[in-house]
C-alpha positions as a Markdown table, in Angstrom:
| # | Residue | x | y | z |
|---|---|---|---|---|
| 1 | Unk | -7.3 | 31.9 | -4.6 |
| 2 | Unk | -7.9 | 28.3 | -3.8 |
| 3 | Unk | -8.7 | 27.3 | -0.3 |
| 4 | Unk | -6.6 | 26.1 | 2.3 |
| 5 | Unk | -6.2 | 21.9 | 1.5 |
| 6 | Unk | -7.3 | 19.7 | 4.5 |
| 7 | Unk | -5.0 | 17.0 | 5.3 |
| 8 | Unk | -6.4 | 13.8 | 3.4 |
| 9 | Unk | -6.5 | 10.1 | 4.5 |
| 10 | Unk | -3.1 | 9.5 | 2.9 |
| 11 | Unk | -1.3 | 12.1 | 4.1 |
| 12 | Unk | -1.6 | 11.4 | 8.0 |
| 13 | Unk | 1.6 | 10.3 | 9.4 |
| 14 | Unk | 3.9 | 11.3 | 12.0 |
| 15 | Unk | 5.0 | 14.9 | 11.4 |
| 16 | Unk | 8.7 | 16.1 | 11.0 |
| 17 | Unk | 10.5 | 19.6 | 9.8 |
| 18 | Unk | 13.2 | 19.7 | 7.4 |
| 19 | Unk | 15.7 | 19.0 | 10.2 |
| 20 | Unk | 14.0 | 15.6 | 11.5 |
| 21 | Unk | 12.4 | 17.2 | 14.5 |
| 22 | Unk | 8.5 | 16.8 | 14.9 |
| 23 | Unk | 7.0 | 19.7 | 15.0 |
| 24 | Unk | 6.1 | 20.6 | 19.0 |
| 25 | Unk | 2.6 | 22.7 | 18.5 |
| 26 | Unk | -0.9 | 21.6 | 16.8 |
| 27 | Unk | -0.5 | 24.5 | 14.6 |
| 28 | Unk | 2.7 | 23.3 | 13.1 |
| 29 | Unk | 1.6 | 19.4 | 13.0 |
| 30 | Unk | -1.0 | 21.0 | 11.3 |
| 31 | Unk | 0.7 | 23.2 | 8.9 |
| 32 | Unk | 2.8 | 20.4 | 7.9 |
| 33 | Unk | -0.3 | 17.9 | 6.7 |
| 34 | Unk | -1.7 | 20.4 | 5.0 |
| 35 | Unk | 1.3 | 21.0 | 2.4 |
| 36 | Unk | 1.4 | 17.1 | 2.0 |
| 37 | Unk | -2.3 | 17.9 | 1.1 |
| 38 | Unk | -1.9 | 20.7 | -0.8 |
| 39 | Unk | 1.4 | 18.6 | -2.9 |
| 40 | Unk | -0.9 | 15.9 | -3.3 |
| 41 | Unk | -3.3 | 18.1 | -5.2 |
| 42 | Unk | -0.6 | 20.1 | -6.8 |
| 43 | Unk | 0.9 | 16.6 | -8.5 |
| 44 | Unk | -2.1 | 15.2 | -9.2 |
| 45 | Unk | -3.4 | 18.3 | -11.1 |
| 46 | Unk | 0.0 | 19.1 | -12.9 |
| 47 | Unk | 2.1 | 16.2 | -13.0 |
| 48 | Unk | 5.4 | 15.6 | -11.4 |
| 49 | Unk | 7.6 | 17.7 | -13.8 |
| 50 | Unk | 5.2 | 20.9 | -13.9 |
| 51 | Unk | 4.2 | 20.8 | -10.8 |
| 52 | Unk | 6.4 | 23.3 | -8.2 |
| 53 | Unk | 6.6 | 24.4 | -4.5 |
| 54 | Unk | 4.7 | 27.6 | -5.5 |
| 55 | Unk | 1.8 | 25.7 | -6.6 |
| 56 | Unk | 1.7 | 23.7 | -3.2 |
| 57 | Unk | 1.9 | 26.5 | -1.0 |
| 58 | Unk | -0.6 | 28.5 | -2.8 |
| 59 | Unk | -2.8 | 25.7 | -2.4 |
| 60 | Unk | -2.2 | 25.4 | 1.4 |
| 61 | Unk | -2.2 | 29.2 | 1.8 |
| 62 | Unk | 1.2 | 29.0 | 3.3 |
| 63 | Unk | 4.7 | 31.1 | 2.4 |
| 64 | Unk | 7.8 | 29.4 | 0.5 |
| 65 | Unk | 9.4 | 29.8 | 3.9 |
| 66 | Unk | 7.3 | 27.7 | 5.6 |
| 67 | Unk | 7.6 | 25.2 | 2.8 |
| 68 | Unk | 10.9 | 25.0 | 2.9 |
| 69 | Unk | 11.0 | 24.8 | 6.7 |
| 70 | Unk | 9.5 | 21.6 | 6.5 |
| 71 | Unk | 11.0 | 20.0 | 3.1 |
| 72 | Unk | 14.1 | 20.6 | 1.7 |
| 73 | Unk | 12.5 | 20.5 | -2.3 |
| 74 | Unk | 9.7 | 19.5 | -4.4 |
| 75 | Unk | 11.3 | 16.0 | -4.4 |
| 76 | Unk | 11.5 | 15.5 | -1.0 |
| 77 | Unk | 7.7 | 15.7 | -0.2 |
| 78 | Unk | 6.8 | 13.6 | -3.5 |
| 79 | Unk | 9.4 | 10.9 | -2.2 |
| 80 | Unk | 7.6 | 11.3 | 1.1 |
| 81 | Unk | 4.1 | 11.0 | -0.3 |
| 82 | Unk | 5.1 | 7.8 | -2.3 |
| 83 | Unk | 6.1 | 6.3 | 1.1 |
| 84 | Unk | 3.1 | 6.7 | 2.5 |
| 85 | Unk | 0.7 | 6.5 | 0.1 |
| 86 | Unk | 1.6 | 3.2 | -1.3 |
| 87 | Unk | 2.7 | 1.5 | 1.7 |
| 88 | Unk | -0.9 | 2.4 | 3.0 |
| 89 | Unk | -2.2 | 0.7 | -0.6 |
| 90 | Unk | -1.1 | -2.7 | 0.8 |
| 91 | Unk | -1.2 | -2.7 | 4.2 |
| 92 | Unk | -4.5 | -1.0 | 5.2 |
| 93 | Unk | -6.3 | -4.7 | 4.0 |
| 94 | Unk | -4.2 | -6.3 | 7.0 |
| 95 | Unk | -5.0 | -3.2 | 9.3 |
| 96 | Unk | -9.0 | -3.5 | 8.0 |
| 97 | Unk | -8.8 | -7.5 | 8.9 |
| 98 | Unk | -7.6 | -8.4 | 12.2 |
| 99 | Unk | -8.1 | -12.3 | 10.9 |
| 100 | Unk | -9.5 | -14.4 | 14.0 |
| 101 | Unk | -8.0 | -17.8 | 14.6 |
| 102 | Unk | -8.0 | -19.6 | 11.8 |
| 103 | Unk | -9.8 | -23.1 | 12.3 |
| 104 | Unk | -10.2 | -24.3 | 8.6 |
| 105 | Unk | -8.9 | -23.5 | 5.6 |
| 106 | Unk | -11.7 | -22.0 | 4.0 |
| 107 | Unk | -11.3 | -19.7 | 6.6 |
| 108 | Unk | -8.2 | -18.8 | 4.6 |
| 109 | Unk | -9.4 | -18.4 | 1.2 |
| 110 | Unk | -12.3 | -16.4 | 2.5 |
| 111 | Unk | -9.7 | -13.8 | 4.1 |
| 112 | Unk | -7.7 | -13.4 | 0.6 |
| 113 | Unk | -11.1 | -12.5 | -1.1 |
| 114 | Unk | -11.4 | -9.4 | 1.3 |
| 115 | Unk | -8.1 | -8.3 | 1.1 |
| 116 | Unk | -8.2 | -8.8 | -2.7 |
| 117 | Unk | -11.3 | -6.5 | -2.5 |
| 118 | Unk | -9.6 | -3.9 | 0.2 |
| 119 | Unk | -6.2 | -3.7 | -1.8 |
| 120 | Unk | -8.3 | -2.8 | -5.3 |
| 121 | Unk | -10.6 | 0.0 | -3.7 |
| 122 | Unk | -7.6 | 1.1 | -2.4 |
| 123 | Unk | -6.0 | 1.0 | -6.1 |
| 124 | Unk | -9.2 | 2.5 | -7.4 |
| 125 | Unk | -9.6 | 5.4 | -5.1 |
| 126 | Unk | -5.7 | 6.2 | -5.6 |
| 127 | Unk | -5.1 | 5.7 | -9.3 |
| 128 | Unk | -4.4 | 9.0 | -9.8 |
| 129 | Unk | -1.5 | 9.4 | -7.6 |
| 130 | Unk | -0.5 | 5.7 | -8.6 |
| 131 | Unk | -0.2 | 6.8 | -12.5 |
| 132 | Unk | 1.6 | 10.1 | -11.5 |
| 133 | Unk | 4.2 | 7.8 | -9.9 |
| 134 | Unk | 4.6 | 5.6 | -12.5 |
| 135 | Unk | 5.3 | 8.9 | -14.7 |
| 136 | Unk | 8.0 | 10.3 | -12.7 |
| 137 | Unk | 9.8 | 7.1 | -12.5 |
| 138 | Unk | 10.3 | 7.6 | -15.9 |
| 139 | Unk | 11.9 | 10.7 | -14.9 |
| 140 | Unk | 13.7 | 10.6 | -11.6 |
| 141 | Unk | 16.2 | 7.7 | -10.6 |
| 142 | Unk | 15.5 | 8.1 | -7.2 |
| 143 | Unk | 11.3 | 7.6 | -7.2 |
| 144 | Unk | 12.2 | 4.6 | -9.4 |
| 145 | Unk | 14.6 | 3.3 | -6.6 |
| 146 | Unk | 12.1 | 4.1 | -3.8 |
| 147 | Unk | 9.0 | 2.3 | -5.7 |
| 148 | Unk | 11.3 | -0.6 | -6.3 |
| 149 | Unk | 12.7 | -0.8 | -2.3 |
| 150 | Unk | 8.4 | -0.2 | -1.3 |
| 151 | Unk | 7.6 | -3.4 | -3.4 |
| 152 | Unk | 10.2 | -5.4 | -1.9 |
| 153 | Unk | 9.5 | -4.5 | 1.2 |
| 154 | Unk | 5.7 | -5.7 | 0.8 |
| 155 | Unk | 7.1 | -8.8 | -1.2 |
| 156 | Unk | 8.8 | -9.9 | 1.9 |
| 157 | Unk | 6.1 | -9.0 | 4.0 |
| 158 | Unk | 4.2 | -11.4 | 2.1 |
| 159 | Unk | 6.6 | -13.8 | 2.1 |
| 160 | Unk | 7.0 | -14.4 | 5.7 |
| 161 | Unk | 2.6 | -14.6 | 5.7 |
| 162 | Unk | 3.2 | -17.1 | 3.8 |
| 163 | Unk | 5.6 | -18.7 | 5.4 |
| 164 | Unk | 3.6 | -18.4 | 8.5 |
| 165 | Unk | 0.9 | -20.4 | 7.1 |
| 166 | Unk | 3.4 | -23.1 | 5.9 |
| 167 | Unk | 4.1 | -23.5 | 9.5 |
| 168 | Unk | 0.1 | -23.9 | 10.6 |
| 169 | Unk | -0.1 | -26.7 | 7.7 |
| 170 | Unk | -2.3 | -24.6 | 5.8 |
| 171 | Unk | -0.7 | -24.6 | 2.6 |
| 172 | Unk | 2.1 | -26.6 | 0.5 |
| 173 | Unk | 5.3 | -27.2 | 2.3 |
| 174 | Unk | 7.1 | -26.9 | -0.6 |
| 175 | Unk | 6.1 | -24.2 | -1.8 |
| 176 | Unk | 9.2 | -21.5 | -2.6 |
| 177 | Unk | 7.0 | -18.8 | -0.5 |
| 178 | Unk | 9.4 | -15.4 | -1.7 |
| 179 | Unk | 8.9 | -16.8 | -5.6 |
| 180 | Unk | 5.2 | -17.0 | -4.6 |
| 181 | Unk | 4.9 | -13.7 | -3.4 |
| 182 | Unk | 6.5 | -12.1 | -5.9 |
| 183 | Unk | 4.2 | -14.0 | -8.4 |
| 184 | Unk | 0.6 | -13.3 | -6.7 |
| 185 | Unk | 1.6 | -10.1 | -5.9 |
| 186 | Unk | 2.6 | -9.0 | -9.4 |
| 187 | Unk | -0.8 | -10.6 | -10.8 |
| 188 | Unk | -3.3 | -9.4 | -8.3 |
| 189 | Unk | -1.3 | -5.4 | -8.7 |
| 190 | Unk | -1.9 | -6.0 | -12.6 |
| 191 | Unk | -5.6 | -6.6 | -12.4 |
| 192 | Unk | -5.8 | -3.9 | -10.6 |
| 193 | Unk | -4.2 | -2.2 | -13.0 |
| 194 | Unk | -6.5 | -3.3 | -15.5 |
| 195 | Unk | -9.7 | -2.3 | -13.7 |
| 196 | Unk | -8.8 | 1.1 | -12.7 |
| 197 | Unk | -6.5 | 2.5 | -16.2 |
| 198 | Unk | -7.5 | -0.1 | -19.2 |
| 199 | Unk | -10.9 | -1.3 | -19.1 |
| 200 | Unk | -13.8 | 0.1 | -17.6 |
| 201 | Unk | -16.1 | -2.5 | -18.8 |
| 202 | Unk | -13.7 | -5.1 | -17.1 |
| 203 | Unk | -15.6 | -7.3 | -14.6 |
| 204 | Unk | -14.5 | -6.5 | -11.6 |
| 205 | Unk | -16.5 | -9.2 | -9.6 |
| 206 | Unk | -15.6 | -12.3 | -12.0 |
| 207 | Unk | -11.9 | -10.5 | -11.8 |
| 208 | Unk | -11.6 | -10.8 | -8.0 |
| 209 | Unk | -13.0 | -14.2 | -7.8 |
| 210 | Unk | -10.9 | -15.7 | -10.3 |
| 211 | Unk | -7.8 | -13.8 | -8.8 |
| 212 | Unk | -9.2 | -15.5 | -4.9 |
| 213 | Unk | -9.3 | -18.8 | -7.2 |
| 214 | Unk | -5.9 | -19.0 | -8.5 |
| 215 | Unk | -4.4 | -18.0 | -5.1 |
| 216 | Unk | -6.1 | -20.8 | -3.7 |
| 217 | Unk | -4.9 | -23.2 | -6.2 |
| 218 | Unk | -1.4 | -21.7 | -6.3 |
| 219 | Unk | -0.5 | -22.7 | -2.5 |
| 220 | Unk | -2.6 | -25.5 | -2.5 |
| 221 | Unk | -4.4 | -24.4 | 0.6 |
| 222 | Unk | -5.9 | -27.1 | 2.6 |
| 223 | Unk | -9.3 | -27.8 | 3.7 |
| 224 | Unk | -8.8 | -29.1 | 7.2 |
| 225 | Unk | -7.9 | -27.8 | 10.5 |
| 226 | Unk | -4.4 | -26.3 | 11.3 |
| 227 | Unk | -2.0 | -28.4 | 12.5 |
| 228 | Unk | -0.6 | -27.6 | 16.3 |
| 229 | Unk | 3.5 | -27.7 | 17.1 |
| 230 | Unk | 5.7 | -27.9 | 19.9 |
| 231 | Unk | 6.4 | -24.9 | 19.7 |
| 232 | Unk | 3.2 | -23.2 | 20.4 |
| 233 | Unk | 2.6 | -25.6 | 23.4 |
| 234 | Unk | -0.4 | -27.2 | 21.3 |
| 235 | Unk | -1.4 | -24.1 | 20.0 |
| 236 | Unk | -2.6 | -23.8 | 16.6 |
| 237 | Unk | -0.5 | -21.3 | 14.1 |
| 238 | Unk | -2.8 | -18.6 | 12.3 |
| 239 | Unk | -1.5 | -16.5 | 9.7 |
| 240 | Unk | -0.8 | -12.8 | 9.9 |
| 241 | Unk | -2.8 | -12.6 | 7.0 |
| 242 | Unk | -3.5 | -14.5 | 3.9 |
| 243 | Unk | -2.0 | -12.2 | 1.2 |
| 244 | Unk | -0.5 | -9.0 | 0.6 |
| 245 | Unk | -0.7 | -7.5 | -2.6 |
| 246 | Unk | 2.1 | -5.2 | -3.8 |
């Protein structure tokens, strides 16, 4: 019988029973991570349409009844995985850089090269879950609906960065910053793509710094010091962070 699944990196969030109501002891915060664990490797190992609530709780070494005490269906903890899981993709490289004060631009273009190296480890190290998604999105209207609202969501999240660093003078003015989002989002997600599912020769390195290089380029980032506004009393205007991929 396979042993009780520990509760994994992206599977720690707040816990909650079927009925909305976080669980009040350890034992059933802990209970409920470990059948998000244990559903992670049941999907992963059998795919979305084979996989079944059987298979989970087996896994976590739990009854049906308690599944279903905490999720309604098999659905319902796949929707809740995808939530997590790939809104952790994109914003752990803002939660890994607390960006200091940005004095110069190349300050800037440093930043995007992490978080373009963050945001593909964390592509790499989740590419199975990330493929299993795409597969039932094919399948299920509703895990296509909820992938599409997550990637808007980070979209606009990216759009306001930018727009916040529009408003330090760090990049073009004119730039249209929700078309540019939407654009360096969708290239830097598709060499990740690339690296981790179609080409395991690819060059990762000449990848990410060509990917930094177009970024750059694309909103025209300057080279000088932030400007300061009214606003901020003479304060100068850093980004929340330079990018975020979706």
């Amino acid at each position: 019988m396979p042993s009780k699944a520990r509760p994994s990196k992206a599977t720690r969030e707040t816990p909650r029973t079927q009925n909305g109501v976080p669980p009040k002891t350890s034992r059933g915060i802990r209970t409920r991570a470990a059948l998000l664990a244990a559903a992670r490797e049941e999907f992963e190992a059998e795919g979305y349409a084979a996989a079944n609530v059987l298979g989970i709780t087996r896994r976590a070494g739990v009854s049906n009844g308690t599944f279903y005490f905490y999720f309604p269906s098999k659905e319902s903890i796949f929707l809740e995985m995808i939530q997590h899981v790939l809104t952790d993709i994109s914003e752990s490289p803002r939660r890994v850089i607390q960006a200091p004060r940005v004095q110069r631009g190349t300050a800037v273009a440093e930043r995007i090269a992490r978080v373009h190296k963050i945001y593909i480890d964390n592509f790499i190290e989740n590419s199975r879950f990330i493929r299993l998604v795409e597969e039932a999105a094919n399948l299920n209207e509703t895990v296509r609906k909820l992938r599409r609202d997550i990637r808007r969501t980070q979209i606009g999240v990216a759009a306001r960065d930018f727009a916040s660093m529009q408003k330090a003078g760090l990049i073009d003015p004119e730039i249209d910053v929700a078309v540019m989002a939407e654009v360096l989002g969708s290239m830097v997600y598709n060499a990740a793509y690339v690296i981790a599912f179609l080409d395991e020769d690819a060059d990762r390195e000449a990848i990410e710094a060509c990917l930094t290089l177009v970024e750059v380029r694309a909103l025209k980032l300057k080279r000088g010091r932030p400007r300061t506004t009214a606003a901020t009393g003479g304060a100068q205007v850093p980004p929340r962070q330079a990018h975020q991929d979706v």
